[in-house]
C-alpha positions in Angstrom: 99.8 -74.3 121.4 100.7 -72.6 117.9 97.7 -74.7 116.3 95.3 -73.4 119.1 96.0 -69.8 118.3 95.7 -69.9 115.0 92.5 -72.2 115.3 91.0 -69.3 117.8 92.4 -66.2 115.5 91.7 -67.3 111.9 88.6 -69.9 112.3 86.8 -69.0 115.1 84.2 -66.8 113.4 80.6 -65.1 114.9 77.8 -65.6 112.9 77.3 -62.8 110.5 75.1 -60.2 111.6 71.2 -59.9 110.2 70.7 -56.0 109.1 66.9 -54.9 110.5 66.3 -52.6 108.4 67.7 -51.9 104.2 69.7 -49.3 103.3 66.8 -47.5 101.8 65.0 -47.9 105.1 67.6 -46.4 106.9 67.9 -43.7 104.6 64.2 -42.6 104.6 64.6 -43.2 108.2 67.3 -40.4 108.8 65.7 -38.0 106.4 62.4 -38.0 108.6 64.3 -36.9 111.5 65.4 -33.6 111.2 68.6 -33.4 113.6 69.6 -37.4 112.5 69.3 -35.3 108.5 71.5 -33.0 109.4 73.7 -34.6 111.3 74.5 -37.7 108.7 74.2 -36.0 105.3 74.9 -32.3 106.8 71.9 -30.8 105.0 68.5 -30.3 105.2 65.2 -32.9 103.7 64.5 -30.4 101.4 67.8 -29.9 100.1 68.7 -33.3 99.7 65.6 -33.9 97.7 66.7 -30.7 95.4 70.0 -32.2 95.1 68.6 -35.8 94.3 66.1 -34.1 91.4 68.6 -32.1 90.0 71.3 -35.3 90.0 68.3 -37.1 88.7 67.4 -35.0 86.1 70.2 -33.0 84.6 73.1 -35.7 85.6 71.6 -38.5 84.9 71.8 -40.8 88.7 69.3 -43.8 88.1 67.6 -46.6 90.2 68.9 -49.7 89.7 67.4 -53.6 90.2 69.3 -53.4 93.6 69.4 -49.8 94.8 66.9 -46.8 94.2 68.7 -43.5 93.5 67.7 -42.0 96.8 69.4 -44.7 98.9 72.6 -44.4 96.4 72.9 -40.9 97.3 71.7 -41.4 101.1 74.5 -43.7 101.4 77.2 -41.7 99.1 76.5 -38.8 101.7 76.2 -40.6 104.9 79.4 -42.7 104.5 81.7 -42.0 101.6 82.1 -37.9 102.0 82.6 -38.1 105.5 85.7 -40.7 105.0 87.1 -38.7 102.5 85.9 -34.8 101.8 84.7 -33.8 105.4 88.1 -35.3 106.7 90.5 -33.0 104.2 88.4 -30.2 104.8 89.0 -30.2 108.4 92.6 -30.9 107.7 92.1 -27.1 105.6 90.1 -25.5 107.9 91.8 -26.9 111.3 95.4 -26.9 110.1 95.8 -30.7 111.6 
């Protein structure tokens, strides 16, 4: 009974998912569309390209062998600030 359980908890494992498209893909993806833009990275195309020169540029964010600059920041923007930042900041603003 015990060894069942544990057997169906720990071991019993789907197959691991195949992404369709690359995280650069994706990112050039929700740029195109103008609400999707917004809506993940909370700014414009055109500002997010201003911001991706100007982090290029005069802050030095580079490519690597395994991720372009643009998906780093696509991805920075689209998942990391609304964990952390966006959250705090409606903690500030919302007073919950």
């Amino acid at each position: 009974m015990i060894g069942m359980y544990h057997f169906d908890t720990y071991m019993n494992k789907s197959e691991y998912r195949i992404p369709t498209e690359s995280g650069y893909e994706w990112v050039m993806r929700t740029l195109a569309n103008k609400t999707s833009c917004f809506n993940m990275f909370r700014m414009s195309r055109c500002v997010f390209d201003k911001l991706h020169s100007l982090l290029v540029e005069s802050y030095g964010l580079k490519s690597t062998k395994r991720m372009s600059s643009m998906e780093a920041l696509g991805l920075f923007f689209g998942y990391v600030v609304p964990l952390s930042l966006l959250d705090k900041l409606k903690i500030v603003l919302l007073g919950h």
